[in-house]
Z-matrix of the N, CA and C atoms (Angstrom, degrees):
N
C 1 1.448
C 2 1.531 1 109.03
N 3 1.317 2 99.14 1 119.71
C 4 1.745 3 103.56 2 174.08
C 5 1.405 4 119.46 3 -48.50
N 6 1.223 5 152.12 4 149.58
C 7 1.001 6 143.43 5 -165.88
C 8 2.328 7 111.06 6 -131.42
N 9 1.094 8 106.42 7 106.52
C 10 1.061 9 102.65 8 -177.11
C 11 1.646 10 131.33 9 -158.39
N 12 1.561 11 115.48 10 157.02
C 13 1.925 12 95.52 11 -161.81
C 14 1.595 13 83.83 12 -102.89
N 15 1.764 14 99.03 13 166.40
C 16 1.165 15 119.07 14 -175.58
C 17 1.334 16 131.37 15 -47.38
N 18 1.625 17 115.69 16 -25.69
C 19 1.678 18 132.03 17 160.08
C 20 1.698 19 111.40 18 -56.38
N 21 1.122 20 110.21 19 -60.21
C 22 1.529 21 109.09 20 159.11
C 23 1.374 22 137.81 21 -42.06
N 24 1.299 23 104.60 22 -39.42
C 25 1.382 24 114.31 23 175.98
C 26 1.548 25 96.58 24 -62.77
N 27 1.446 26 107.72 25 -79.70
C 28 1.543 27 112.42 26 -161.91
C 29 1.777 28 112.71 27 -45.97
N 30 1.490 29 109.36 28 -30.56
C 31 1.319 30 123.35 29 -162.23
C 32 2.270 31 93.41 30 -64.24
N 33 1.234 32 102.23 31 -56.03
C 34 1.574 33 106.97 32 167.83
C 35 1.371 34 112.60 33 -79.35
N 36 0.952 35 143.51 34 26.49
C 37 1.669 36 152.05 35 157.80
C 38 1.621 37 100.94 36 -84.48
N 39 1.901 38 99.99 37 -49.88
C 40 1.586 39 103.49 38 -170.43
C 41 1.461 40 134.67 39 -65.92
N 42 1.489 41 83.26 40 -20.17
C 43 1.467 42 116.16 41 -167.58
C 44 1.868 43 103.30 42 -76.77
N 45 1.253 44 106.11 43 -37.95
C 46 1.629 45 115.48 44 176.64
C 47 1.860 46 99.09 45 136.73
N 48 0.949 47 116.66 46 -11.31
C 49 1.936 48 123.63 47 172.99
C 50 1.487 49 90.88 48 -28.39
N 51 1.497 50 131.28 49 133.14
C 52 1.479 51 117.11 50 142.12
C 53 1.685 52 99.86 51 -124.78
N 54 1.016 53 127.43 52 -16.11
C 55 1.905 54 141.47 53 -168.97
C 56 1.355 55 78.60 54 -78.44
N 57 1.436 56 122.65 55 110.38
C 58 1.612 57 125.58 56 146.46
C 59 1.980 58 109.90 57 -124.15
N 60 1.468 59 105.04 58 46.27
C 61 1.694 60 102.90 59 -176.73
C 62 1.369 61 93.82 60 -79.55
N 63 1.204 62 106.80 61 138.79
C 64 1.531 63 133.65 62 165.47
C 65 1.332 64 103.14 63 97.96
N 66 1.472 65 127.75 64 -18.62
C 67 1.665 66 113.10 65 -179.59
C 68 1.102 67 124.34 66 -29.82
N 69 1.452 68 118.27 67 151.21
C 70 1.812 69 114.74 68 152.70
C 71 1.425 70 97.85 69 -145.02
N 72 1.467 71 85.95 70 124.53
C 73 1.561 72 114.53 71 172.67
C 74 1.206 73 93.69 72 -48.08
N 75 1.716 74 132.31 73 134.79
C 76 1.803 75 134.77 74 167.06
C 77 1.598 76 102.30 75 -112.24
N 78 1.072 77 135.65 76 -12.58
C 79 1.399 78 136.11 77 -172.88
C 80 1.307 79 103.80 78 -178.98
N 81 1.695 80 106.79 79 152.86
C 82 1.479 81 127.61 80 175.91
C 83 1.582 82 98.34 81 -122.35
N 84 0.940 83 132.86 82 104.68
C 85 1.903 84 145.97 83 143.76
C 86 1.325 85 125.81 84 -79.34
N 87 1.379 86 107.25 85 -27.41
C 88 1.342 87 88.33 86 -167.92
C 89 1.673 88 105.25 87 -91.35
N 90 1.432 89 134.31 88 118.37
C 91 0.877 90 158.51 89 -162.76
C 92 1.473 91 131.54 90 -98.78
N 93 1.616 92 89.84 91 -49.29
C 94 1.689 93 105.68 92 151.26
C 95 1.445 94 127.46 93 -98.78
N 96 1.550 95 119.19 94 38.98
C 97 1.281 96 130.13 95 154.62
C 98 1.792 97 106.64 96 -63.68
N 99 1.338 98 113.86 97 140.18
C 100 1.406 99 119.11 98 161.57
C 101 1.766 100 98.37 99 -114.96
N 102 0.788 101 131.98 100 -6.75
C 103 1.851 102 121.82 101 -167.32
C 104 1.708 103 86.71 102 -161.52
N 105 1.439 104 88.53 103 141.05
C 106 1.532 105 110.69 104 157.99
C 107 1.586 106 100.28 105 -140.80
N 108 1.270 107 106.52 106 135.31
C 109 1.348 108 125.57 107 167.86
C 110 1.619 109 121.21 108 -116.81
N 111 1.468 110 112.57 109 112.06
C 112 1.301 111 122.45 110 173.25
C 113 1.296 112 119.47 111 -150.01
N 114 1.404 113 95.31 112 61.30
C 115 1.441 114 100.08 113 163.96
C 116 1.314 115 133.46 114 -131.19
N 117 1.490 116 94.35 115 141.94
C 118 1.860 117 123.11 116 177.13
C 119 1.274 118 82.60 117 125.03
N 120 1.588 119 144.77 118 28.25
C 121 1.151 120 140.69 119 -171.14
C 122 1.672 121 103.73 120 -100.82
N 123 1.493 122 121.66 121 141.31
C 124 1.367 123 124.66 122 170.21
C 125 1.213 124 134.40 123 -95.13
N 126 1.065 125 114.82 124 112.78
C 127 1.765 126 124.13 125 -146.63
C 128 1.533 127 103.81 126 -102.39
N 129 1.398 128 111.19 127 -7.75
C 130 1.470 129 104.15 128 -156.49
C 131 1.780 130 114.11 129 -64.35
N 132 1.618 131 124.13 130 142.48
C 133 1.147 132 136.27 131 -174.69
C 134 1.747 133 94.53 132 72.04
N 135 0.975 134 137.14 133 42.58
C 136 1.331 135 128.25 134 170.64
C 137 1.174 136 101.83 135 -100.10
N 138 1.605 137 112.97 136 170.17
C 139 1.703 138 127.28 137 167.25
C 140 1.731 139 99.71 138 -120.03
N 141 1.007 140 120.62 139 99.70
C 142 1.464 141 141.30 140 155.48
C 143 0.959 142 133.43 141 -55.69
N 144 1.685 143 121.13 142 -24.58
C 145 1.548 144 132.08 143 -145.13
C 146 1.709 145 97.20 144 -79.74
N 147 0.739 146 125.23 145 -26.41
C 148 1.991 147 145.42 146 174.22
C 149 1.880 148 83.71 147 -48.38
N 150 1.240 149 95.42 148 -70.59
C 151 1.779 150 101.49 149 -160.26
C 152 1.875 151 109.43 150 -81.57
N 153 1.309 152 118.14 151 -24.57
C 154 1.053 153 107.12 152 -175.81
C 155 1.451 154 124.57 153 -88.01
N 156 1.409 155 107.30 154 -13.02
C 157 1.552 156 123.41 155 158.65
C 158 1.409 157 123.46 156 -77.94
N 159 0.984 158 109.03 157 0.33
C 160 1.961 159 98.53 158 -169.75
C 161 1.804 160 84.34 159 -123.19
N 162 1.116 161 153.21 160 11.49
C 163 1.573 162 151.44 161 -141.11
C 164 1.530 163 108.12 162 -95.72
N 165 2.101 164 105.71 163 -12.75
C 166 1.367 165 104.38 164 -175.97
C 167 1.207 166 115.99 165 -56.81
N 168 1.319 167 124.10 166 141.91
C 169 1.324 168 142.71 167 171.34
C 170 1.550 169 118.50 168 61.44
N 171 1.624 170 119.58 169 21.86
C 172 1.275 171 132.83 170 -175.33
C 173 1.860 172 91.93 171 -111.26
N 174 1.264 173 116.16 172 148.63
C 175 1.294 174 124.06 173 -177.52
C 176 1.527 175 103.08 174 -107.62
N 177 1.701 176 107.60 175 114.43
C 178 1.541 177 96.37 176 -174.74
C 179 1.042 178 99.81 177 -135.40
N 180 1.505 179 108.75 178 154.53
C 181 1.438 180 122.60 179 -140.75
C 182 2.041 181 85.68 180 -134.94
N 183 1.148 182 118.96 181 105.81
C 184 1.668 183 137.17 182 174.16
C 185 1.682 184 106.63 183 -111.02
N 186 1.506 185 122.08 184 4.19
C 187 1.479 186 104.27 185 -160.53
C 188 1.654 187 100.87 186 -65.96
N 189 1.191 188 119.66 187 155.01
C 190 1.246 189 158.81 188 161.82
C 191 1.652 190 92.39 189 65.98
N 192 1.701 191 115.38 190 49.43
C 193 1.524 192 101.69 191 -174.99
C 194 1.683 193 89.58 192 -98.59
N 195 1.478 194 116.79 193 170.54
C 196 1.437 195 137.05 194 150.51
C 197 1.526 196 112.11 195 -47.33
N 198 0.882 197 146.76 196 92.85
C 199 1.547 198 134.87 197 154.37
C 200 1.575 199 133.33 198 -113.38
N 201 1.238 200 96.15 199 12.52
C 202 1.717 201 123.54 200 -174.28
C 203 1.659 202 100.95 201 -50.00
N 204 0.937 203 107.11 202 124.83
C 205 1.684 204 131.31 203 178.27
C 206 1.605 205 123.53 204 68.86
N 207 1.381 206 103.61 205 5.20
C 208 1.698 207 107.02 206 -167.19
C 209 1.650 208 94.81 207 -71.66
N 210 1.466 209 102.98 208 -168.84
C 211 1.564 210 116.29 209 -141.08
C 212 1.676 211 75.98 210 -137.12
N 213 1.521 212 125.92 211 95.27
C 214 1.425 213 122.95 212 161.60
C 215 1.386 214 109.18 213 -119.47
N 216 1.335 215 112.54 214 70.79
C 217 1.404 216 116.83 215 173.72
C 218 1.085 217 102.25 216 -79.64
N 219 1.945 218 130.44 217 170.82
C 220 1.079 219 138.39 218 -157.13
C 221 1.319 220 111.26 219 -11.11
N 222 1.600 221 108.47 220 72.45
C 223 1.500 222 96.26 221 171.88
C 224 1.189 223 92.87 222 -105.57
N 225 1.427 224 133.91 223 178.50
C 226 1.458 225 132.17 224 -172.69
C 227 1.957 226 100.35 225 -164.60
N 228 1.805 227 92.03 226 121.81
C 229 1.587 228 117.11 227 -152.02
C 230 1.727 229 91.24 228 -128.60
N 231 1.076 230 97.43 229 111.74
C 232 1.935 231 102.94 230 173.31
C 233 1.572 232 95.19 231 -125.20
N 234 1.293 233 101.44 232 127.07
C 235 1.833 234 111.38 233 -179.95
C 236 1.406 235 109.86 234 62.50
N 237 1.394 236 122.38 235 19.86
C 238 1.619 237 106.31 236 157.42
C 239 1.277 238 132.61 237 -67.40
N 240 0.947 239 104.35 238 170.13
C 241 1.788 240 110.33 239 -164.57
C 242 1.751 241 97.47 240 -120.06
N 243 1.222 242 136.44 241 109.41
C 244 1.254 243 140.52 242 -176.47
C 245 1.620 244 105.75 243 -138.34
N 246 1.267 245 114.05 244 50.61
C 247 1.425 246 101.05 245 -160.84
C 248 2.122 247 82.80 246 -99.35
N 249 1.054 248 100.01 247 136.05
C 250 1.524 249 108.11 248 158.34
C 251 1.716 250 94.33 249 104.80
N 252 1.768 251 117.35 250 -7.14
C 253 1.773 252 90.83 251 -134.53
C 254 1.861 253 88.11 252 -81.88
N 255 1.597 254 105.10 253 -171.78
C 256 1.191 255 95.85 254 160.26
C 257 1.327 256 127.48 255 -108.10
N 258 1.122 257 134.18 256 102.92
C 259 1.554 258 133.78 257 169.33
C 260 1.219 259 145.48 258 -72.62
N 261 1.519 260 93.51 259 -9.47
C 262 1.454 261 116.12 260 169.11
C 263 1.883 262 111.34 261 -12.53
N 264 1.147 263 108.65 262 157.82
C 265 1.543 264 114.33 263 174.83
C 266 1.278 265 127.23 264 -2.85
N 267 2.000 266 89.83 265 54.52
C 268 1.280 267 105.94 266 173.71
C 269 2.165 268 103.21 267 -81.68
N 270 1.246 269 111.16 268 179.90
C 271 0.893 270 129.48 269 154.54
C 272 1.936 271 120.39 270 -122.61
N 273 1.469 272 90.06 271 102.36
C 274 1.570 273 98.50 272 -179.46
C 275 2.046 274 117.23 273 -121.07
N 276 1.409 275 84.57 274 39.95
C 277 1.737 276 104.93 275 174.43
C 278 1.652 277 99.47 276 -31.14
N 279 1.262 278 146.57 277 119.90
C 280 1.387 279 137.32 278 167.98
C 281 1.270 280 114.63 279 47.52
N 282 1.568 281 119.54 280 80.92
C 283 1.254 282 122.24 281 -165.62
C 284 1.796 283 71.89 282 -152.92
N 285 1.800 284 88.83 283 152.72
C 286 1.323 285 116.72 284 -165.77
C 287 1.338 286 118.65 285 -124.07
N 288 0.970 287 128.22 286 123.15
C 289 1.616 288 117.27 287 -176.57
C 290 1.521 289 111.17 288 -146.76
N 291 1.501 290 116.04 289 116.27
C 292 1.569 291 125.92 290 -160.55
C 293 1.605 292 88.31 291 -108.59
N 294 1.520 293 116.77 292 132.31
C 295 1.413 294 118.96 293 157.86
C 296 1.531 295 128.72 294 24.21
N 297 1.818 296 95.33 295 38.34
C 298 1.404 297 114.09 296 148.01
C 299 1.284 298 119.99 297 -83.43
N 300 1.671 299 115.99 298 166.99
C 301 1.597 300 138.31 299 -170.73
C 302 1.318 301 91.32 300 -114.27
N 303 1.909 302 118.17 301 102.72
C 304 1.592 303 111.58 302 153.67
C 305 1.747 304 84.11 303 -113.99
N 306 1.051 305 129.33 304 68.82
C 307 1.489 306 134.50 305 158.24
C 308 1.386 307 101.76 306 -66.44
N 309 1.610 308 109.92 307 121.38
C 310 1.823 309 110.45 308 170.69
C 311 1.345 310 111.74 309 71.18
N 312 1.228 311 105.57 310 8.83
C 313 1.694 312 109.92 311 174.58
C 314 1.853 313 109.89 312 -82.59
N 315 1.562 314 115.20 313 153.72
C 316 1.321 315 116.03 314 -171.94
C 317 1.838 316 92.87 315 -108.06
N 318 0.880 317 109.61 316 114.71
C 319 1.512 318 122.74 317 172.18
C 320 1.923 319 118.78 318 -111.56
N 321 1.828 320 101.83 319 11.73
C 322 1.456 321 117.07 320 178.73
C 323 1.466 322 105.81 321 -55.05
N 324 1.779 323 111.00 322 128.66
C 325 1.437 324 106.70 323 -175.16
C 326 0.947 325 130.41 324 119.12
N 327 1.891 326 121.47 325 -52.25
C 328 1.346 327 139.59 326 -133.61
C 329 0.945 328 113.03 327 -84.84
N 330 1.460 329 128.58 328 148.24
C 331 1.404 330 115.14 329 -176.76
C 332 1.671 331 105.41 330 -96.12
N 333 0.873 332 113.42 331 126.59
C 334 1.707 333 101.61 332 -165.59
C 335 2.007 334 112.24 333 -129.69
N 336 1.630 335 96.56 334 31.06
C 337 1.335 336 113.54 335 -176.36
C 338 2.039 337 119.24 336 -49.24
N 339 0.808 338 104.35 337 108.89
C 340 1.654 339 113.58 338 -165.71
C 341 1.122 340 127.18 339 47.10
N 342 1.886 341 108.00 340 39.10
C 343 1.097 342 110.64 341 173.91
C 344 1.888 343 111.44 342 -81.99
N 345 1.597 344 114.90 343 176.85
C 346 1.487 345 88.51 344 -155.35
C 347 2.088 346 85.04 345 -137.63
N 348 1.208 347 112.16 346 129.18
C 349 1.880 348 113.75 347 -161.27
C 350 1.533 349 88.29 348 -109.92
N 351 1.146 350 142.59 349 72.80
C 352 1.422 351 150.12 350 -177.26
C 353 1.717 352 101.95 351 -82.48
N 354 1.749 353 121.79 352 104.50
C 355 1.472 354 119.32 353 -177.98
C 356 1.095 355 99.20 354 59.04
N 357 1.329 356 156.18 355 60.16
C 358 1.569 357 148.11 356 166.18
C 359 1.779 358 98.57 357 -106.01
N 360 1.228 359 110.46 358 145.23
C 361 1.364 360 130.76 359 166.62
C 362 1.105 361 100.76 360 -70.23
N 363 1.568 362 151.16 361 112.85
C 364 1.775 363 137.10 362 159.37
C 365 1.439 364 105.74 363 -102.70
N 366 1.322 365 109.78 364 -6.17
C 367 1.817 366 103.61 365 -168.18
C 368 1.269 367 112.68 366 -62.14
N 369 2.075 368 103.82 367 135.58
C 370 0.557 369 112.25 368 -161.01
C 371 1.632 370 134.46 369 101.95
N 372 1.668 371 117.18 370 -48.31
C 373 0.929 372 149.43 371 -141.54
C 374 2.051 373 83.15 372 -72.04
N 375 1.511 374 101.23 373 165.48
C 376 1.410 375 95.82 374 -157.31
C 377 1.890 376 87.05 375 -132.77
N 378 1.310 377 131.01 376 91.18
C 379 1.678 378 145.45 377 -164.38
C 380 1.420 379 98.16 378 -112.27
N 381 1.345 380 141.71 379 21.96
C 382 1.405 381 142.18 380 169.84
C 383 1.280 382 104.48 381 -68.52
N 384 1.318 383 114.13 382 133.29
C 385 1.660 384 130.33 383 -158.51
C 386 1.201 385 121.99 384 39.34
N 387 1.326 386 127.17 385 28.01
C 388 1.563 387 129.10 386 152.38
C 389 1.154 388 134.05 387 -58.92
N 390 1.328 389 114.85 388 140.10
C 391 1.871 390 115.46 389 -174.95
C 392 1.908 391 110.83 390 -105.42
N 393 1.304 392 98.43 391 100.68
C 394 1.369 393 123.28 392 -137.68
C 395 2.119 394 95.32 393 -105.07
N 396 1.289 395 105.26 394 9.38
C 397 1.864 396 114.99 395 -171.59
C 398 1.478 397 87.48 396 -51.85
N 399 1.553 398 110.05 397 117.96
C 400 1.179 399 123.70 398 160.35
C 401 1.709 400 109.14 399 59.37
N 402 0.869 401 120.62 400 89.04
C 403 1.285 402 108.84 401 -163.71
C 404 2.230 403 80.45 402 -156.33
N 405 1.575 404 89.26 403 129.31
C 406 1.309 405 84.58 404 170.75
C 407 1.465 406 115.93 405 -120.03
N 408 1.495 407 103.12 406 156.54
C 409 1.209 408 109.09 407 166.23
C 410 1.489 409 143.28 408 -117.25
N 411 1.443 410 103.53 409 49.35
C 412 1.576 411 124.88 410 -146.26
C 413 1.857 412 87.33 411 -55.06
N 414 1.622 413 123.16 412 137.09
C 415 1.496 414 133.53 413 129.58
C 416 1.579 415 88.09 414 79.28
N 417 1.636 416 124.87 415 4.73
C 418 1.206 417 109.25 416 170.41
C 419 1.210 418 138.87 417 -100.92
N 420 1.633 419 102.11 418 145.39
C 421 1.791 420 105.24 419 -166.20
C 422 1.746 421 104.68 420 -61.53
N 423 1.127 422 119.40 421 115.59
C 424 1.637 423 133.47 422 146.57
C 425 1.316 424 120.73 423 -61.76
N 426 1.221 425 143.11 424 -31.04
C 427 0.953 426 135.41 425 -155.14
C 428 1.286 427 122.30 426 -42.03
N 429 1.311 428 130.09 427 144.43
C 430 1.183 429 139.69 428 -153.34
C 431 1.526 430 134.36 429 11.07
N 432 1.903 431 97.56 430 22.82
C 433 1.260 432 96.33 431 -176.38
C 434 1.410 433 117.11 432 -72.97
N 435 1.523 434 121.65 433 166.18
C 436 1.388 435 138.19 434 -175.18
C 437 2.046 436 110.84 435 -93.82
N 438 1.504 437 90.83 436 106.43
C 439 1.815 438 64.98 437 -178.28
C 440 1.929 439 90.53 438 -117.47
N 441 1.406 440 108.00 439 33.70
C 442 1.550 441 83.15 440 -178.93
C 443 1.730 442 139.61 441 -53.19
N 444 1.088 443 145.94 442 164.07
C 445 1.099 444 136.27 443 161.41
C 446 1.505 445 106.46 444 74.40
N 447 1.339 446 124.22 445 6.05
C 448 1.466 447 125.03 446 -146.45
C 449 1.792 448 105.61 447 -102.14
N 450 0.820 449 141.49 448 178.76
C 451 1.271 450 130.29 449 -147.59
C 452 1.589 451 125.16 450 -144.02
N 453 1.057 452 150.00 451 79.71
C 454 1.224 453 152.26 452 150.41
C 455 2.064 454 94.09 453 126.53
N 456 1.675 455 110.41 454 37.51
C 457 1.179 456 110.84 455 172.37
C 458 1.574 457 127.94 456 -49.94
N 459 1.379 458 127.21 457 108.01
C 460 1.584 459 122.12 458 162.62
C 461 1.732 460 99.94 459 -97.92
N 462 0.812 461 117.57 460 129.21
C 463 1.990 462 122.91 461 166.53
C 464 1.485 463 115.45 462 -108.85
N 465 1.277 464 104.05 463 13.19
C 466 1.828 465 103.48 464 167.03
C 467 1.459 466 118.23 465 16.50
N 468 1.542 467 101.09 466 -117.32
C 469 1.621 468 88.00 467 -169.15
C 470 1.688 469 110.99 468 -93.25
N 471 1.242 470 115.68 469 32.17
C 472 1.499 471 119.24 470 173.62
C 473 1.205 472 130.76 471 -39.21
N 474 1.247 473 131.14 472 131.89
C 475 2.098 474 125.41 473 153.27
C 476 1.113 475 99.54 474 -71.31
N 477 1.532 476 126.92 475 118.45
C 478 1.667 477 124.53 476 139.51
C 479 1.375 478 90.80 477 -114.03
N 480 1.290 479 81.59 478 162.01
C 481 1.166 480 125.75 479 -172.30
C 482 1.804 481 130.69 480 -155.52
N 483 1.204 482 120.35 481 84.95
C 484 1.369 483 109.67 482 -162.68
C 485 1.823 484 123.53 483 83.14
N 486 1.519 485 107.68 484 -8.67
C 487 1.634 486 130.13 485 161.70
C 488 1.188 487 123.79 486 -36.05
N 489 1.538 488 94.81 487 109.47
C 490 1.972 489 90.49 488 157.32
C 491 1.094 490 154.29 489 -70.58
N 492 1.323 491 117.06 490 106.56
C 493 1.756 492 109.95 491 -139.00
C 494 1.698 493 82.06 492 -81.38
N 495 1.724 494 99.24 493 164.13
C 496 2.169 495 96.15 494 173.41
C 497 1.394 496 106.65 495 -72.46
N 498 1.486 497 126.90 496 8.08
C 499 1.579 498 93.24 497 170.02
C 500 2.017 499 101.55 498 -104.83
N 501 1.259 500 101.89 499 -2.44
C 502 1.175 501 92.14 500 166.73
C 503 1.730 502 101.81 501 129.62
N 504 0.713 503 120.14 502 -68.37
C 505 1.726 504 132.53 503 152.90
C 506 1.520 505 99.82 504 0.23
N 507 1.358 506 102.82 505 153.62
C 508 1.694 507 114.12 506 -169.59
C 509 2.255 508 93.85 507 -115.41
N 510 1.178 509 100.70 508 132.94
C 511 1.844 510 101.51 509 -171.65
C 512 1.616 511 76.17 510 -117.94
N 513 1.424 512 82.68 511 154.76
C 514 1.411 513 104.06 512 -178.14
C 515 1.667 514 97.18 513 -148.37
N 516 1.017 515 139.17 514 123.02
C 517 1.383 516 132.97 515 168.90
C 518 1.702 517 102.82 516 -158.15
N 519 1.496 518 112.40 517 147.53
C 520 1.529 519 113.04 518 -157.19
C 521 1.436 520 103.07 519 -118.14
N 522 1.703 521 136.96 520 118.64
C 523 0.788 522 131.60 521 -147.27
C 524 1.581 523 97.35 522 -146.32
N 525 1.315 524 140.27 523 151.52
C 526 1.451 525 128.68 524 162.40
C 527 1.247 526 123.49 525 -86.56
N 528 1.317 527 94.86 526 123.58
C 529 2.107 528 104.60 527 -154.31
C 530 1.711 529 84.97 528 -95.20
């Protein structure tokens, strides 16, 4: 596993780097970051937990990155941009996400146990065979998301719209997102 801190990362992001498999985040410094941009970047087998814990109040931008199977437990994402990425058989055990965009994002798999989607964009979003225990979805847009096969679904105060419920059935219920 490559070994490197978050200045590095971005510093070869700028350069044109998008292949970051095997990274591990070793330190977060930069403090007075407002935006990180890394996206279409490939994360797969990385350790994140360096970067995905310190992300409060930084605007980060992952759309259409690799993130398939990583380990983002209590990570906590306000205004991220994840539209396209893949999240597939992520692990996001208590992970937080305030009025982020995973629009068109693949979240097939994920374990997403008391994780909490507060104003999140999901439309679209693709949750077929997800492990969904307690997992809320306060004020978030559903729209046409996929939850087939998906697992211990509550949608509280959700917008669907055109939604795939896990038994297959389309939910539609109108809510102010």
């Amino acid at each position: 596993m490559r070994r490197m801190n978050v200045e590095q990362l971005l510093r070869r992001y700028a350069t044109g780097e998008r292949d970051f498999t095997g990274v591990e985040i070793v330190e977060f410094r930069l403090r007075h970051l407002t935006e990180i941009n890394l996206s279409g970047s490939d994360f797969r087998y990385a350790n994140l937990q360096k970067l995905v814990r310190h992300t409060e109040g930084i605007k980060l931008d992952l759309s259409g990155a690799n993130l398939r199977g990583l380990n983002l437990e209590y990570a906590h994402f306000e205004h991220a941009n994840f539209q396209k990425a893949d999240l597939s058989y992520t692990d996001m055990w208590c992970a937080a996400l305030h009025a982020a965009d995973l629009s068109d994002a693949d979240l097939s798999g994920a374990k997403l146990y008391e994780a909490i989607f507060y104003k999140v964009n999901l439309s679209r979003a693709n949750f077929s065979g997800a492990h969904l225990l307690d997992t809320h979805f306060d004020y978030a847009d559903l729209t046409e998301a996929n939850f087939s096969y998906a697992r211990k679904v509550n949608f509280g105060n959700a917008y669907l719209q055109d939604t795939i419920m896990p038994d297959g059935s389309i939910g539609n219920v109108s809510r102010q997102v």
